[in-house]
C-alpha positions in Angstrom: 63.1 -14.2 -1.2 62.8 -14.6 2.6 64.8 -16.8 4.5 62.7 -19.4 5.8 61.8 -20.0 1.9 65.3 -20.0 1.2 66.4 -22.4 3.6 64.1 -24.8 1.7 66.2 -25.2 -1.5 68.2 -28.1 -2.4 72.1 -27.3 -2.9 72.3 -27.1 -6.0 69.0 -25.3 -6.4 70.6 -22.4 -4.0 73.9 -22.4 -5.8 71.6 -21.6 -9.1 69.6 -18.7 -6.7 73.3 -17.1 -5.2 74.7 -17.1 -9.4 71.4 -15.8 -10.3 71.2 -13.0 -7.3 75.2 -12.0 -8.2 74.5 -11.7 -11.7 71.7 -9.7 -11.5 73.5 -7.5 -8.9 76.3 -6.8 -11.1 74.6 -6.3 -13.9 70.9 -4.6 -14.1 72.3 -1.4 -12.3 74.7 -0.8 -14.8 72.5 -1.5 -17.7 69.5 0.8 -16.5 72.1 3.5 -16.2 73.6 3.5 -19.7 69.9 3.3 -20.7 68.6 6.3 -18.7 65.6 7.6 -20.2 64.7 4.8 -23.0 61.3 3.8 -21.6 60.2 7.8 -23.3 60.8 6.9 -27.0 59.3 4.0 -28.4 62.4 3.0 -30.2 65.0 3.2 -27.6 62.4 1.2 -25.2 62.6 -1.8 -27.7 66.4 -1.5 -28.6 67.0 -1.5 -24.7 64.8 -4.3 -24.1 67.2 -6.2 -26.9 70.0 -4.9 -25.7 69.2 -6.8 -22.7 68.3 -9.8 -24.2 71.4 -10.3 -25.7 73.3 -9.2 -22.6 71.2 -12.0 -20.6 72.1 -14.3 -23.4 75.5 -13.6 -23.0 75.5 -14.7 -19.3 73.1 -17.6 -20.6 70.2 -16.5 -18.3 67.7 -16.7 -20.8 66.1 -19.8 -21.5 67.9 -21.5 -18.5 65.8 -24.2 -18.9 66.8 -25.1 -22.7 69.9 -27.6 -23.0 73.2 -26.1 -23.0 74.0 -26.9 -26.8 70.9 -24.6 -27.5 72.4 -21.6 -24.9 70.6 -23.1 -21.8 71.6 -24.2 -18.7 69.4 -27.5 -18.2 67.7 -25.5 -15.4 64.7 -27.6 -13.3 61.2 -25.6 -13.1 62.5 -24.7 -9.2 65.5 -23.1 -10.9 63.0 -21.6 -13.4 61.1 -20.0 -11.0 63.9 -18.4 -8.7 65.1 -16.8 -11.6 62.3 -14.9 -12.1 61.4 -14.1 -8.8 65.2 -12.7 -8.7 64.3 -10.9 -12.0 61.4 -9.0 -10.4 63.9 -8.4 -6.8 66.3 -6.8 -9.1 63.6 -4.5 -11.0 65.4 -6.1 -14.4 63.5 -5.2 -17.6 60.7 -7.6 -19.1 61.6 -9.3 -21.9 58.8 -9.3 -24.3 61.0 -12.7 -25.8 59.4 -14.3 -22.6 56.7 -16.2 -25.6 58.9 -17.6 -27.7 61.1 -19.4 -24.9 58.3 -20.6 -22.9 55.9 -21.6 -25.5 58.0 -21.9 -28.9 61.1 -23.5 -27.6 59.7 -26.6 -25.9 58.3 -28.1 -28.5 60.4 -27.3 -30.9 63.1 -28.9 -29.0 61.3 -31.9 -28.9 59.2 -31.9 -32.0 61.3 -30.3 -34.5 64.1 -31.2 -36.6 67.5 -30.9 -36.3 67.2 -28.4 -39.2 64.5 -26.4 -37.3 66.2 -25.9 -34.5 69.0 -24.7 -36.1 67.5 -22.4 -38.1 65.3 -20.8 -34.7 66.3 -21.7 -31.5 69.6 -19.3 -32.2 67.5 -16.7 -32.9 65.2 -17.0 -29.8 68.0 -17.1 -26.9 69.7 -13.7 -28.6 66.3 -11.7 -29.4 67.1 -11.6 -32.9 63.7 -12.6 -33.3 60.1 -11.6 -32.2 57.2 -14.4 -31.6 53.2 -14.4 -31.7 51.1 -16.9 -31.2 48.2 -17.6 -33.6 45.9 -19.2 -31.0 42.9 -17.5 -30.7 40.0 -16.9 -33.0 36.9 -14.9 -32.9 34.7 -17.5 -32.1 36.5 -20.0 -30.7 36.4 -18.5 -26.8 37.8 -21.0 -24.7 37.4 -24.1 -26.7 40.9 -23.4 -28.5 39.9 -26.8 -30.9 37.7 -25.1 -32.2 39.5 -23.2 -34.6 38.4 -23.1 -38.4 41.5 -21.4 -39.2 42.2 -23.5 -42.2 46.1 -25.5 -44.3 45.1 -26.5 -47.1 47.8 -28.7 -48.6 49.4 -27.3 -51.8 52.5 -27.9 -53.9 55.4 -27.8 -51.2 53.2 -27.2 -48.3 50.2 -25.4 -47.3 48.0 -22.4 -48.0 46.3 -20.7 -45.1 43.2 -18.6 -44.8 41.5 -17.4 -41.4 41.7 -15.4 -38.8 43.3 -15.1 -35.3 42.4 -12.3 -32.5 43.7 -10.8 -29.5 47.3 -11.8 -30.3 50.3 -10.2 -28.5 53.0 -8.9 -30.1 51.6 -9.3 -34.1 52.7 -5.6 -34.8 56.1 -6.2 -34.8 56.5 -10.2 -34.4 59.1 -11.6 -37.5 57.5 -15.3 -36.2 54.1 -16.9 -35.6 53.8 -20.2 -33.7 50.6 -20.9 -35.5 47.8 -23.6 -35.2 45.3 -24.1 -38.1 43.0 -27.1 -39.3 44.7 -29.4 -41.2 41.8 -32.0 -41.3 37.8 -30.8 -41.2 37.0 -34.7 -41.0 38.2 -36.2 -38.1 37.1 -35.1 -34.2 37.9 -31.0 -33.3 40.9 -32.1 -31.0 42.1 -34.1 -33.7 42.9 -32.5 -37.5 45.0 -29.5 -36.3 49.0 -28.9 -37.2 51.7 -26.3 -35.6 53.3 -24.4 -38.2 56.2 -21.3 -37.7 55.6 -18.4 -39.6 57.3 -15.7 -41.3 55.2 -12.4 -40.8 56.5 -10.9 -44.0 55.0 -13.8 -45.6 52.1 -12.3 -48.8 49.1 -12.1 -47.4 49.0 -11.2 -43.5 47.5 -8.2 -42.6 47.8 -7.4 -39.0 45.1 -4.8 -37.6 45.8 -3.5 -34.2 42.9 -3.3 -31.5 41.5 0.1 -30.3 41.3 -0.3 -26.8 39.1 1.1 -23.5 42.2 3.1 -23.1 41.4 4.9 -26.4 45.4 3.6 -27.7 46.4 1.1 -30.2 48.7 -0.1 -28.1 49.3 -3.1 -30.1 51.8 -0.6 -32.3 53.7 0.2 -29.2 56.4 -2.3 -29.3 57.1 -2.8 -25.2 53.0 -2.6 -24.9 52.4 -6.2 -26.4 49.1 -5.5 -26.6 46.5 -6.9 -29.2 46.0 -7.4 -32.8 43.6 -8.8 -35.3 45.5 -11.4 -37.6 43.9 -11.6 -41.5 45.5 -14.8 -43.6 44.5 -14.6 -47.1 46.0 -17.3 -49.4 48.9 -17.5 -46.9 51.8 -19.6 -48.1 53.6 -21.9 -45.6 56.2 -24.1 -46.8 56.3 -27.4 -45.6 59.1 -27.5 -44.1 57.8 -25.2 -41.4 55.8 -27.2 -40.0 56.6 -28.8 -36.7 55.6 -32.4 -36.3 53.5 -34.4 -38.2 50.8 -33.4 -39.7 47.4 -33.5 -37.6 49.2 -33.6 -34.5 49.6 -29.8 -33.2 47.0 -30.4 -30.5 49.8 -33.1 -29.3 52.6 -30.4 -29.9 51.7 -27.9 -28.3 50.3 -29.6 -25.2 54.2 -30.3 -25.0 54.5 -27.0 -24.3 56.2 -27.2 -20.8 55.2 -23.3 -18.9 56.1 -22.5 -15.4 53.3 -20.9 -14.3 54.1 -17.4 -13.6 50.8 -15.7 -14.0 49.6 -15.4 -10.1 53.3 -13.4 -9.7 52.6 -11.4 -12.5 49.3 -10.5 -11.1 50.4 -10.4 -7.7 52.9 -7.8 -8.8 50.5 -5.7 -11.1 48.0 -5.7 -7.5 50.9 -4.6 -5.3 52.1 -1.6 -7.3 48.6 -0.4 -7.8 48.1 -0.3 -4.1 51.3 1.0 -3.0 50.1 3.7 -5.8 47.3 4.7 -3.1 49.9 6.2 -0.6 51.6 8.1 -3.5 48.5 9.5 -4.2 47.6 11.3 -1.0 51.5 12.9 -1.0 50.5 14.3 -4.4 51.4 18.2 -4.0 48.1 19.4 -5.8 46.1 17.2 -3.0 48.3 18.5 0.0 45.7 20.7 1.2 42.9 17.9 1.3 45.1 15.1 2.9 43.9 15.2 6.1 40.4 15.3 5.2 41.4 12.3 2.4 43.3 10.3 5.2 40.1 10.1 7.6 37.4 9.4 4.6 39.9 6.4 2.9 41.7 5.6 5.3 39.8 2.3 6.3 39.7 1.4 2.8 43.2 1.9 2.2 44.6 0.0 5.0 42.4 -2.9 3.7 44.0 -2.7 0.7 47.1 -3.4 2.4 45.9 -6.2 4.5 44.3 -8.4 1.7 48.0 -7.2 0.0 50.0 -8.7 2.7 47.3 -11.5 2.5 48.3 -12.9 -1.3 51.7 -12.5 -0.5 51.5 -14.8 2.4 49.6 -17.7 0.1 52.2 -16.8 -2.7 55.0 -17.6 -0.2 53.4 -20.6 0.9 52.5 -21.5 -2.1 56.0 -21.1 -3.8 57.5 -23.1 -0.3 55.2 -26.1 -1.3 56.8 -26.2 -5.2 60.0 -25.7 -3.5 59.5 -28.6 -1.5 57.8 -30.9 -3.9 54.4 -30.9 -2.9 51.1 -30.4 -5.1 50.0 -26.9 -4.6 46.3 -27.5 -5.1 44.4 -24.8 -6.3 46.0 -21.8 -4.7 47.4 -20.0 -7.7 43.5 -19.8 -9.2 42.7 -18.3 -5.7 46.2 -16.0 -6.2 45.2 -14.9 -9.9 41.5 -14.3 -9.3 41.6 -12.2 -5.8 45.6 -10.4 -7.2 43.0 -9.2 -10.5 40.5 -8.2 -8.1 42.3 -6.8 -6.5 44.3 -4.3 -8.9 40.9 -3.1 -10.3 40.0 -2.1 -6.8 43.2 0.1 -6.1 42.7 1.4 -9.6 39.3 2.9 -8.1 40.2 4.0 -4.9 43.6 6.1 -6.5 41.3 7.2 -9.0 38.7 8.4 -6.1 41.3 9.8 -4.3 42.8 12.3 -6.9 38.9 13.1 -7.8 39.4 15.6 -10.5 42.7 15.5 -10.9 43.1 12.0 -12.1 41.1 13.1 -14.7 44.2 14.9 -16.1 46.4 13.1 -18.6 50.3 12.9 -18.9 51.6 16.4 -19.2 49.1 18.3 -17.8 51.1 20.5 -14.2 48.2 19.5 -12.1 47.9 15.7 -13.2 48.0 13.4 -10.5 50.4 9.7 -11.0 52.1 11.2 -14.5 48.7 11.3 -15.6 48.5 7.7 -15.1 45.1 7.2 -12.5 43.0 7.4 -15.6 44.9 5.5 -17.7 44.9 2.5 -14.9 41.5 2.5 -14.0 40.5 1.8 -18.0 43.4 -0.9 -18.1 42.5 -2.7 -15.5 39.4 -4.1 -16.5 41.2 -6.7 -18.7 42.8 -8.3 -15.8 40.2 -10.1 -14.7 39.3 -11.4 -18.1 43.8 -11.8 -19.5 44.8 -15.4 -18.4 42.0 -16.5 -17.7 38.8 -15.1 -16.9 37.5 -13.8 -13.1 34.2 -16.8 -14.1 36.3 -19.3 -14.9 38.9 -19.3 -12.2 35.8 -19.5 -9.9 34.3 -22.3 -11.7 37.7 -24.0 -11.2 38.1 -23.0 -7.8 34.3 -24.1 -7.1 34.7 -27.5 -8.8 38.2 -28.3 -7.5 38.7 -27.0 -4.2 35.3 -26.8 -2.9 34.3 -30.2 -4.5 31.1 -28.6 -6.0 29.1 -30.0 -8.5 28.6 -28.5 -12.1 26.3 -26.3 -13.1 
């Protein structure tokens, strides 16, 4: 973080930044260096990535946000979001626990019982546990109250049957935060309940997705990647639901996320272009550089402008938060143009190796690990994950630009 951002923060807020920035400093070094090697074996990856949960626990930098009783530290959003900028600084590993703070703990810290939290906050805050979230159905799109995922009431609590879709982490999750329909009769918004559930639960089948990149990278643990959810004659007890029944819609809308998405992005777009130079000092292409430099070089130095560019509304954007303001539309602009923009650096690198990125991992004469062709496929979901390129326009159209519906 820059100076002139820092100079922003509030006391207290910096004090959190400076315990934040020493922890990390002490810590993440020595931790990647006992775990030298992990991110090769699919195993190792997630027992490092637990490892370092509970390690962040320990030093209660997990859900800093939470209460103390529950392992927090009562942490503001600005807090919030300095952590994880300081997370990214210090190249830390990503938790893939990130789900069940952000979206599970809020409401059950204000919707569920004192039982409930008992039994799974705990859990949460170490990484004893792994979370998905049943949101999305096939044809439910954007309209999320849509969902004809069905409860049915039933001795002691509820029997499900449905179907959920593109859903993070179902492989290997032990928990679902789930929404289904409680109530056909009353208006879509209305009629839905939040339920937790066990994935070893009778009845779940959990189908990973084949994807452009020819994986099923939903049964790579650190890949979080998608899965089809089946629920036949699914058995939920009733006292896993969180708050009353019909209200979910309410619950969940409690759900209190500090937007990190237009980071996340931002990040993904900045390592795919600073990918470009590595590119041209690829041995195999040392004989073509010069000729690469003069046919590219415009294009890449573009790259690097509208790079520097998001960077600059990012900063501005984060000073605005920092300072209290509304930040207006800027982080649609920021996740739109960062999604963009990652899809075109995945081109160019991929243009640049020309036949070599065509190699995969392992092959002498592959060009990025064999990673340029692997890059180029996944990056055409960016511009339809967290929202889609269409509807941050729409947004963007109708909110900033004051433009009328279509």
């Amino acid at each position: 973080m820059d100076a002139q951002t820092l100079h922003l923060l509030r006391p207290e807020d910096r004090a959190f930044h400076d315990e934040a920035v020493a922890w990390l400093s002490d810590h993440v070094p020595a931790f990647m260096k006992r775990h030298t090697g992990a991110e090769r074996d699919e195993t190792a990856h997630f027992g490092m990535l637990q490892a370092w949960q509970k390690e962040m626990a320990a030093g209660r930098w997990v859900a800093v946000d939470w209460p103390e009783e529950w392992g927090g530290r009562g942490a503001n959003g600005v807090q919030k979001i300095l952590l994880d900028l300081a997370l990214v600084e210090h190249k830390a590993p990503v938790s893939i626990w990130r789900q069940a703070t952000d979206n599970v703990g809020p409401p059950l810290l204000r919707y569920g019982s004192r039982g409930q939290q008992q039994a799974l906050l705990p859990g949460i805050v170490r990484g004893d546990s792994v979370w998905c979230q049943g949101f999305s159905e096939p044809d439910s799109g954007s309209d999320l109250a849509s969902l004809r995922t069905r409860a049915e009431p039933c001795e002691g609590g509820y029997r499900v049957n449905g179907q959920k879709i593109w859903t993070s982490n179902a492989y290997f999750a032990t928990h679902m935060w789930l929404l289904a329909r409680t109530n056909r009769d009353v208006p879509k918004h209305q009629g839905i309940s939040a339920f937790v559930l066990d994935m070893k639960t009778p009845g779940i089948t959990v189908r990973p997705i084949r994807e452009l990149t020819g994986a099923k990278v939903g049964q790579q643990r650190y890949n979080q990647q998608f899965n089809q959810v089946f629920f036949d004659e699914v058995f939920i007890p009733e006292a896993n639901r969180i708050g009353p029944e019909n209200e979910g819609w309410k619950v969940c809308k409690a759900t209190l996320v500090v937007e990190r998405a237009a980071r996340y992005n931002l990040g993904l777009a900045a390592n795919s272009a600073r990918a470009l130079h590595r590119v041209l000092s690829e041995p195999v292409l040392s004989d073509q550089r010069e000729r690469l430099g003069a046919d590219y070089g415009d294009r890449i130095v573009d790259m690097d402008m509208l790079i520097d560019g998001l960077e600059e509304i990012y900063r501005i954007n984060l000073q605005a938060v920092l300072a209290g303001r509304s930040t207006g539309g800027e982080s649609s602009v920021l996740k739109l143009l960062s999604s963009e923009a990652r899809q075109s650096a995945a081109e160019l690198a991929f243009e640049l190796g020309g036949p070599y990125a065509q190699f995969m991992n392992g092959s002498p004469d592959a060009i990025k690990r064999g990673n340029a062709a692997f890059e180029l496929v996944r990056s055409r979901s960016c511009t339809i994950g967290g929202g889609t390129s269409e509807i941050q326009r729409n947004w963007i159209a109708q909110h900033l630009l004051g433009l009328p519906k279509g």
